[in-house]
VEXDREN-2710 file (C-alpha; in Angstrom, 1 decimal):
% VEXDREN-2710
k/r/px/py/pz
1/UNK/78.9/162.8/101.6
2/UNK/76.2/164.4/99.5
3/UNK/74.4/166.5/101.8
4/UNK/78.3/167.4/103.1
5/UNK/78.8/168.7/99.6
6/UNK/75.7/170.1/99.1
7/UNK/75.4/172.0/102.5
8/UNK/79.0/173.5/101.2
9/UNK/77.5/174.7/98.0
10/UNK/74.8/176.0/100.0
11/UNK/77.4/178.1/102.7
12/UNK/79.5/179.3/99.5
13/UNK/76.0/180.6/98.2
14/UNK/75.0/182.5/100.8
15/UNK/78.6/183.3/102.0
16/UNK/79.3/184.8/98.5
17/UNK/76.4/187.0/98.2
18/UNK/77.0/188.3/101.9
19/UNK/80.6/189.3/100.5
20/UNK/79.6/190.8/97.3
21/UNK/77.0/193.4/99.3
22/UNK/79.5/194.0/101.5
23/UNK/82.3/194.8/98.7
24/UNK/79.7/197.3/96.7
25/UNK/79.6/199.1/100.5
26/UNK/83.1/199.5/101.4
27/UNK/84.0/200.4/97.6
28/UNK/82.4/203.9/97.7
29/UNK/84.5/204.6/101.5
30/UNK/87.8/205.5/101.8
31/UNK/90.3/202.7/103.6
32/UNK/91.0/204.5/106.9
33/UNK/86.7/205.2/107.2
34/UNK/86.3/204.1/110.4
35/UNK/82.6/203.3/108.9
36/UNK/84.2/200.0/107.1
37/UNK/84.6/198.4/110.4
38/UNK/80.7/198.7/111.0
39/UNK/80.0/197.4/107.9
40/UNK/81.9/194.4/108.6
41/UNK/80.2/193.9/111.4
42/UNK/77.1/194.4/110.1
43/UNK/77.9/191.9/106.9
44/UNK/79.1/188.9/109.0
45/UNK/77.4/185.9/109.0
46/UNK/75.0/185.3/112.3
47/UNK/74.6/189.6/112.2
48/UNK/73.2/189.7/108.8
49/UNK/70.9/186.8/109.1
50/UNK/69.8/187.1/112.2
51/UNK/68.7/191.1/110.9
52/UNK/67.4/189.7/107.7
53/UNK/64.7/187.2/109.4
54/UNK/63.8/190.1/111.7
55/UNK/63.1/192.4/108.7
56/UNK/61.2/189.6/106.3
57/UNK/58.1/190.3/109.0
58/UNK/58.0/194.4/106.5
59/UNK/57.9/192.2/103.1
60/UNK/55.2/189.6/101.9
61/UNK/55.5/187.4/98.6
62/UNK/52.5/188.4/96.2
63/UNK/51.0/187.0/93.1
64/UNK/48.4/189.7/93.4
65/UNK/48.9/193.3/94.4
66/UNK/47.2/196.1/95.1
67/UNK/49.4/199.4/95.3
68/UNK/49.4/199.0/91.5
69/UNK/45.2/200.0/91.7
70/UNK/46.1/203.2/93.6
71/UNK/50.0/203.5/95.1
72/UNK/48.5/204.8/98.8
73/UNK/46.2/201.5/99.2
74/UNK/46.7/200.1/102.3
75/UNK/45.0/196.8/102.2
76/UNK/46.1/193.6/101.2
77/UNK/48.0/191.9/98.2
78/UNK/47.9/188.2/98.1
79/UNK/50.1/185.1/97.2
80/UNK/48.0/182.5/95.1
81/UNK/50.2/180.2/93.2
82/UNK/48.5/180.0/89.6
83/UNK/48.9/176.6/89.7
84/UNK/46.2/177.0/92.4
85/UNK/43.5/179.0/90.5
86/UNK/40.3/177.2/88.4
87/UNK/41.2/176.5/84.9
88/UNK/39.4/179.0/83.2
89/UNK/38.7/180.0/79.0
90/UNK/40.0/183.0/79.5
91/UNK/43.1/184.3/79.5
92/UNK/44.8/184.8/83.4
93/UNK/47.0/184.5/85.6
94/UNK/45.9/180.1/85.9
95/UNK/48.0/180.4/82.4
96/UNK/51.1/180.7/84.4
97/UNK/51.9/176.4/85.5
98/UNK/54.2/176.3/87.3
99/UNK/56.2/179.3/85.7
100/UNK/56.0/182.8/87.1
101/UNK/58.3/185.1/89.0
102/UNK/57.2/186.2/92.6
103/UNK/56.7/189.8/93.6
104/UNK/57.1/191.5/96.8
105/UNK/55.4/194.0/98.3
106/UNK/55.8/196.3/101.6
107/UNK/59.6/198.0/102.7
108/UNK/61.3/199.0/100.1
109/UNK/64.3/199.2/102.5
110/UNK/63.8/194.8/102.9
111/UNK/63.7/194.4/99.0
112/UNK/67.7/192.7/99.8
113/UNK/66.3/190.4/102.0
114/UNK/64.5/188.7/99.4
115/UNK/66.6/189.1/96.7
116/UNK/68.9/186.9/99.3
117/UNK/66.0/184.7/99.5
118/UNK/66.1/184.1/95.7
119/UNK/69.1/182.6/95.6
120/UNK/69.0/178.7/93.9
121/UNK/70.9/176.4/94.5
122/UNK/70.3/173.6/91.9
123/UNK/67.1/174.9/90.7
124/UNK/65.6/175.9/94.2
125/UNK/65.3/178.6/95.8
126/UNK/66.3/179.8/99.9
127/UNK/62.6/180.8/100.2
128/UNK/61.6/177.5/98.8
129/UNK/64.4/175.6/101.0
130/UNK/63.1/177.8/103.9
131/UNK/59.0/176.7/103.2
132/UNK/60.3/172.9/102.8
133/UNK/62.4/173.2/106.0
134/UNK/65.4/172.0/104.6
135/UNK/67.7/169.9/107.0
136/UNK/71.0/171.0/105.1
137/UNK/69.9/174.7/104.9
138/UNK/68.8/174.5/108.6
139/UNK/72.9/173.0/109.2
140/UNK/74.2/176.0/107.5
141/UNK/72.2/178.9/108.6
142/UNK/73.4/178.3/112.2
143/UNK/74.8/175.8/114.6
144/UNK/72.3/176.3/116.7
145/UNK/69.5/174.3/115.4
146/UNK/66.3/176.5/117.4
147/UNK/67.8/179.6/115.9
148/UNK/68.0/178.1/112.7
149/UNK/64.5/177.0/112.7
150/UNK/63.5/180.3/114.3
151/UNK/65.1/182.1/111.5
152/UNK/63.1/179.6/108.7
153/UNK/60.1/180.3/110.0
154/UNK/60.7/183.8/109.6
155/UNK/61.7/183.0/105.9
156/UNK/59.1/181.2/105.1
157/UNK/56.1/183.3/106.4
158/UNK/57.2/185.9/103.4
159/UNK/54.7/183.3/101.3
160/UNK/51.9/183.3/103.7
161/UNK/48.9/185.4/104.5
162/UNK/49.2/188.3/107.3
163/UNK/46.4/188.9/109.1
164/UNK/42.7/189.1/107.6
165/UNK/42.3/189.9/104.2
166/UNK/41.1/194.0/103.9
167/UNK/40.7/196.2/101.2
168/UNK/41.0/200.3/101.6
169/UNK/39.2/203.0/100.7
170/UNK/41.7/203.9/97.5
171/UNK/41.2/200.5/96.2
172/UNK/38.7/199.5/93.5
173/UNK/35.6/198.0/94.1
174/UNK/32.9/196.3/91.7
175/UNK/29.5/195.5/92.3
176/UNK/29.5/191.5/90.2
177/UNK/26.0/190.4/89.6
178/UNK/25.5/186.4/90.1
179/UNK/22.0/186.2/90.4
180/UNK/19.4/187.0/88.1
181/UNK/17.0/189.8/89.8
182/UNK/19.6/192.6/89.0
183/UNK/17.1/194.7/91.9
184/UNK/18.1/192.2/94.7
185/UNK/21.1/193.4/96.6
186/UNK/21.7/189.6/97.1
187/UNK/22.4/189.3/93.8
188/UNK/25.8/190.8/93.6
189/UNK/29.0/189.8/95.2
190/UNK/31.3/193.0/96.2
191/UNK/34.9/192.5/94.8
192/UNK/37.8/193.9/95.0
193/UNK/40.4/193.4/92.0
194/UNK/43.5/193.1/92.4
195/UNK/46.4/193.5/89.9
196/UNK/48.0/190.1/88.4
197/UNK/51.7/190.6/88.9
198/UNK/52.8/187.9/88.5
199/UNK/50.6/187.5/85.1
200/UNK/52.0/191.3/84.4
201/UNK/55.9/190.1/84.8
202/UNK/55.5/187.3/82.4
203/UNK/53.9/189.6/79.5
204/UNK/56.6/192.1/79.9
205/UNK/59.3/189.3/79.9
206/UNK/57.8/188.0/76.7
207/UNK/57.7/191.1/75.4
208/UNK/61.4/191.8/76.0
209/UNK/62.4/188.5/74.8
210/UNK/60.4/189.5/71.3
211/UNK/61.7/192.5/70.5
212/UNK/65.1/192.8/72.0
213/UNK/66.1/189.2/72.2
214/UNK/69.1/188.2/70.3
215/UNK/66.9/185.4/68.4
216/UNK/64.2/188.4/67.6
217/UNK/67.1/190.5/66.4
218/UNK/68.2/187.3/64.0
219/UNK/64.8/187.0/62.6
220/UNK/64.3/190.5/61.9
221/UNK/67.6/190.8/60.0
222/UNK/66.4/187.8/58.1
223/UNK/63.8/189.2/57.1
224/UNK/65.0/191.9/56.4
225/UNK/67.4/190.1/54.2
226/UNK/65.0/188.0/52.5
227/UNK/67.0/184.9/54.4
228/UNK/65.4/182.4/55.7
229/UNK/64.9/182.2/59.5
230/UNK/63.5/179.5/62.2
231/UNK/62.7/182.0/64.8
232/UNK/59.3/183.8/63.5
233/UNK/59.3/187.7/63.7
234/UNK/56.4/189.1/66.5
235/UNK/54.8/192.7/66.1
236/UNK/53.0/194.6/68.6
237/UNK/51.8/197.3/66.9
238/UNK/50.0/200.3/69.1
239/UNK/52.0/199.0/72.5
240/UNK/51.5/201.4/75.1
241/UNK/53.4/201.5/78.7
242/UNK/51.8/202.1/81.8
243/UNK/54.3/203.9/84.4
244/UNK/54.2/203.3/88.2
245/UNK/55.8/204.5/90.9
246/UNK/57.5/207.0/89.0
247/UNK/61.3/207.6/90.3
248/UNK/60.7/204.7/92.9
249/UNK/59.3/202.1/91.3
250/UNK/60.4/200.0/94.0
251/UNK/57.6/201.2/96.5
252/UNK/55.2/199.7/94.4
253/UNK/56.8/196.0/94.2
254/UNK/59.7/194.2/93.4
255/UNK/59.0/193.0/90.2
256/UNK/57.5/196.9/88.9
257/UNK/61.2/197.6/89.8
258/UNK/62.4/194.9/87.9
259/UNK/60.4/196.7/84.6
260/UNK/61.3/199.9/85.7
261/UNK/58.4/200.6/86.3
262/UNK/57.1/200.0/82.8
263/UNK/53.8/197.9/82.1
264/UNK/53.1/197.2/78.8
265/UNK/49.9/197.6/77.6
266/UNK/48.8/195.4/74.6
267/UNK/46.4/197.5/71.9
268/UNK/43.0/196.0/72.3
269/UNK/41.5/197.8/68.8
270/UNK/38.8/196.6/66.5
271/UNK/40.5/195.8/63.0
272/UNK/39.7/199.1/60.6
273/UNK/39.4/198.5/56.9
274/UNK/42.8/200.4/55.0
275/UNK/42.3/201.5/51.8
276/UNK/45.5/201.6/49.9
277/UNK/46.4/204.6/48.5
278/UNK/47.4/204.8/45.1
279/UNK/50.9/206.2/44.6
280/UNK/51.4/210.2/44.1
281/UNK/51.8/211.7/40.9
282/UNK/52.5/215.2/41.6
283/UNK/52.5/217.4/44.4
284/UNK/49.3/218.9/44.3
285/UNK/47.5/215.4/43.6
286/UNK/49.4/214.4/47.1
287/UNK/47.9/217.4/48.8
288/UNK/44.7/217.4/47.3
289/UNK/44.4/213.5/48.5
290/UNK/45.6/214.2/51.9
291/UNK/42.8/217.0/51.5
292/UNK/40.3/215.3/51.1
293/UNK/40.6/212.4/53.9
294/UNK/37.4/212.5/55.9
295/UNK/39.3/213.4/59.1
296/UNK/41.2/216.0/57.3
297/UNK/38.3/217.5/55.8
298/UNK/36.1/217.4/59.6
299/UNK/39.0/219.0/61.5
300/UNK/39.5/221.5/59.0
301/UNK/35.7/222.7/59.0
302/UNK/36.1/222.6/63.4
303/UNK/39.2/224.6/63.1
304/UNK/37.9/227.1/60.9
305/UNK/34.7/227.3/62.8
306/UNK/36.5/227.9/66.2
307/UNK/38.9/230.7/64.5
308/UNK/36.0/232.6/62.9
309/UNK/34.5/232.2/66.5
310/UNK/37.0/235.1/67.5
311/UNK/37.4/233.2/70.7
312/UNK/39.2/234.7/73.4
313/UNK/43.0/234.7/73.8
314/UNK/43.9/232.6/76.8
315/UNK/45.6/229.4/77.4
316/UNK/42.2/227.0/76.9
317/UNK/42.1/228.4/73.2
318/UNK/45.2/227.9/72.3
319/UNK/45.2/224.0/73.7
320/UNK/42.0/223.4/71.9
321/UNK/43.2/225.2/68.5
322/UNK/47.3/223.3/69.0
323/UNK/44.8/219.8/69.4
324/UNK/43.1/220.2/66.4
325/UNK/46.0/220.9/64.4
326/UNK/47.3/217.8/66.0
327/UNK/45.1/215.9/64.9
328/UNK/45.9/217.6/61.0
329/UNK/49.3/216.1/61.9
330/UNK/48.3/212.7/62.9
331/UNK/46.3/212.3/59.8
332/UNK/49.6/213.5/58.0
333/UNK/51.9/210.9/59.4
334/UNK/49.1/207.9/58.9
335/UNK/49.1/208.8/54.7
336/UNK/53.0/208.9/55.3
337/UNK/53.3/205.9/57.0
338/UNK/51.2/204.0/54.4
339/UNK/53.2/205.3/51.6
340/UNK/56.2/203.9/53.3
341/UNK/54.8/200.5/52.6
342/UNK/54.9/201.0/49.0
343/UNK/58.2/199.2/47.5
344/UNK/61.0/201.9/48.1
345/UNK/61.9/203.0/45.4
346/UNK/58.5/204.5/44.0
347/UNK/59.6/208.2/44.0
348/UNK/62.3/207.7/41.8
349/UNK/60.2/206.7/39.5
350/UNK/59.7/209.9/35.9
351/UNK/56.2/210.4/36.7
352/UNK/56.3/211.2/40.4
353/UNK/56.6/214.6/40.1
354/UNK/56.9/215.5/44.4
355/UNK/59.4/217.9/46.1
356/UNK/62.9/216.3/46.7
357/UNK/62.0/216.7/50.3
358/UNK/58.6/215.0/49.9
359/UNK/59.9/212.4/48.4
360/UNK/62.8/211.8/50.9
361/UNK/60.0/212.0/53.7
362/UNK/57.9/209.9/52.1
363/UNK/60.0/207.4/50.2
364/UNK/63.4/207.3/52.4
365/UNK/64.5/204.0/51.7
366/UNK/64.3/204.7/48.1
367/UNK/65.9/208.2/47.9
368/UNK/69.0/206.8/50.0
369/UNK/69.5/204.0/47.8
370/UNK/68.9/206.6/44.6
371/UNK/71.7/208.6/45.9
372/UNK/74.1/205.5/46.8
373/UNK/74.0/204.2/43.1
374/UNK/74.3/207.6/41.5
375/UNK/77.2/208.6/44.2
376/UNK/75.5/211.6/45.4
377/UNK/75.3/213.0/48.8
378/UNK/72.0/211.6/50.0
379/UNK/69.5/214.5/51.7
380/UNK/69.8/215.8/54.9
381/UNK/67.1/215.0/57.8
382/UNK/66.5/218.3/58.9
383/UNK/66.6/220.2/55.9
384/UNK/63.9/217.6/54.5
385/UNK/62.0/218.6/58.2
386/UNK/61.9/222.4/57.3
387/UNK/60.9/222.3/53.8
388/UNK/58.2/219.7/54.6
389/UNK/57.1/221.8/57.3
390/UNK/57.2/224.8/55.5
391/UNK/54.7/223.0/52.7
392/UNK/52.6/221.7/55.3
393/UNK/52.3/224.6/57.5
394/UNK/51.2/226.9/53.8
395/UNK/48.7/224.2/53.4
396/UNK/47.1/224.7/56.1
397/UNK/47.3/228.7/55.9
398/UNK/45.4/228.0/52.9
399/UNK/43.3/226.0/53.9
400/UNK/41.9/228.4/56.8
401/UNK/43.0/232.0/54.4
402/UNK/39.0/232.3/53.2
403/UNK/37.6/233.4/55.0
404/UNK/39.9/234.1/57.7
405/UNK/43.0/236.3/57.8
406/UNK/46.0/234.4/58.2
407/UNK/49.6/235.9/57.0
408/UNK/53.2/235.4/57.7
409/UNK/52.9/235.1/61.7
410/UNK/50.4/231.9/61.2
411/UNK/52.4/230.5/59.0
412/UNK/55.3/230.8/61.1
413/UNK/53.3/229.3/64.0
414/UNK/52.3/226.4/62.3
415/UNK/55.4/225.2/60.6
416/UNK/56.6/225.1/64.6
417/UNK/54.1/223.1/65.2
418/UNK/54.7/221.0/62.3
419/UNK/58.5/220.5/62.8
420/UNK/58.7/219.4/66.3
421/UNK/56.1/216.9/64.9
422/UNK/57.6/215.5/62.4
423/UNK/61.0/215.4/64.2
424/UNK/60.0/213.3/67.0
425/UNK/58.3/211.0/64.1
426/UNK/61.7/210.9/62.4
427/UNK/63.6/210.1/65.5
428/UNK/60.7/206.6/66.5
429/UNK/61.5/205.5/62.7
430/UNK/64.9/205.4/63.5
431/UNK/65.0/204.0/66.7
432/UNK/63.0/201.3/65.1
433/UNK/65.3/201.0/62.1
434/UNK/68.1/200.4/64.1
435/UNK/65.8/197.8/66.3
436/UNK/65.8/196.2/63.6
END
């Protein structure tokens, strides 16, 4: 009676997710398309099945892949459980257990057949059922029990190897020394790495699960708060994404179009000693400061150097000048982002003698909540964008005026600069904000 019941469960399983790619078909036809017919067709049972385990031969399982190293590769990505790999000190893909998600590479066109293939039924999967050949799954595919197996097989060779391992010219390759005359070509094994999927899917689920999760989201609010909270708050500061595949993630692998085609990248800095900077007293002690960071003071002499250079007017100079003063504006936002940390508040206080708009660029939390309790009209964004652009941009005109001839059209250029610059900053702090 069991294995009745659970060869049911198993026929509604596969049954329903025949129906329900079938539906999202005939939805976009009109009811008299005589195209709805085929579809049927092509949707029943014995049709579908029979086509998927024909089509599983253009899609392997992977742990390890290889169009990620360079998307025209044509060699081979390989399926090694982690719970298969040497325990090692380091961190890899043997951290996984018995927890990790499987990728697919090859067809994108076959990507349905294994999403069919991932379908559990208490806790395992078809693909597993199909390696294990399961008697009850073998009942249900088809009553005729050589097809059935046939079609298992077919199944279950997703997880094995095809053919002899190869490599390709587009993939990398790395001369690993493991002997010790460093002279001897015997001395060094040729490998070729492969990307850790697998390992890749389970950062970037972590990642998600941190920062958008609904526990994250508690904790943050917490904090923010100053509740108390069970769940601790995780910060990855410097994260950068790797894109691949571009509009079809999907040729690269399953999982890459599972992410989107986004792979984080975690920031892998040495630690740098922050001084923190004493709080600003007036405006010209704020630009004086910011005038005399090391950074500031080294790109300054370079762009002033290249200007008096008289270098010729054509696209290269204008990159290389727009850089440098790029690099003014990163220096910018790093003193403004460390005077964020600063209690909010501290603008408000008589001695800070900034602009209203420096202040509300600097100290945001503080001037918001200044004009809350005196019910005032808190400042607008963009006008505090143009005025802090505007003092920014005759900073630097000053800055470069002796002994070079800079006027109104300089000064015009730069605030441009400026403003687009500090208006995508404004936009990540409150995309953060709400984040958080």
């Amino acid at each position: 009676m069991a294995t009745a019941s659970r060869q049911a469960k198993l026929r509604e399983l596969i049954q329903g997710f025949l129906t329900e790619r079938l539906n999202g078909k005939l939805e976009a036809l009109k009811p008299d398309d005589p195209k709805r017919t085929e579809l049927q067709t092509q949707f029943s049972w014995r049709t579908w099945l029979d086509d998927a385990a024909r089509r599983s031969a253009q899609i392997q399982c992977a742990t390890h892949t290889l169009k990620p190293i360079h998307p025209d590769a044509r060699g081979s990505s390989l399926y090694v459980g982690p719970q298969d790999l040497p325990v090692l000190d380091e961190v890899g893909s043997h951290c996984l257990g018995d927890s990790y998600a499987d990728d697919v590479v090859g067809n994108a066109a076959a990507l349905d057949v294994f999403k069919f293939l991932k379908l559990a039924q208490n806790g395992r999967t078809l693909l597993q059922l199909a390696c294990a050949q399961d008697a009850d799954l073998a009942e249900v595919l088809s009553t005729d029990p050589v097809e059935a197996r046939r079609w298992m097989a077919d199944f279950a060779a997703l997880v094995q190897p095809r053919g002899t391992p190869a490599t390709h010219g587009y993939a990398k390759q790395l001369y690993w020394r493991v002997d010790e005359d460093p002279h001897a070509d015997a001395s060094y094994h040729l490998i070729a790495p492969l990307f850790g999927s697998a390992l890749a899917h389970s950062v970037w689920q972590t990642l998600q699960e941190h920062r958008f999760g609904d526990a994250a989201k508690a904790a943050r609010q917490a904090r923010k708060e100053g509740a108390d909270s069970d769940t601790p708050v995780y910060e990855y500061p410097h994260l950068a994404v790797r894109k691949m595949g571009g509009t079809k993630p999907q040729n690269i692998s399953q999982l890459n179009s599972e992410r989107g085609g986004n792979n984080p990248l975690l920031a892998s800095l040495p630690p740098l000693w922050q001084t923190r900077e004493q709080l600003p007293h007036t405006n010209r002690r704020l630009m004086a400061r910011f005038g005399y960071r090391p950074e500031v003071k080294q790109t300054l002499q370079q762009l002033r150097q290249f200007l008096e250079s008289n270098p010729s007017a054509n696209q290269g100079t204008r990159q290389r000048r727009d850089a440098m003063v790029f690099d003014l504006l990163d220096e910018w936002l790093q003193l403004s982002a460390t005077l964020r940390t600063v209690t909010p508040g501290w603008s408000q206080r008589p001695e800070c003698q900034l602009s209203a708009a420096q202040k509300h660029w600097l100290d945001p939390e503080g001037v918001v909540q200044a004009a809350l309790d005196a019910s005032t009209q808190a400042p607008e964004v963009d006008e505090t964008l143009d005025t802090v652009a505007e003092d920014l941009a005759r900073w630097i005109n000053g800055q470069l005026r002796d002994p070079l001839p800079l006027g109104d059209r300089e000064f015009t250029y730069w605030r441009s600069l400026v403003r687009d610059e500090l208006a995508q900053e404004a936009w990540a702090l409150q995309e953060a904000a709400d984040v958080c």
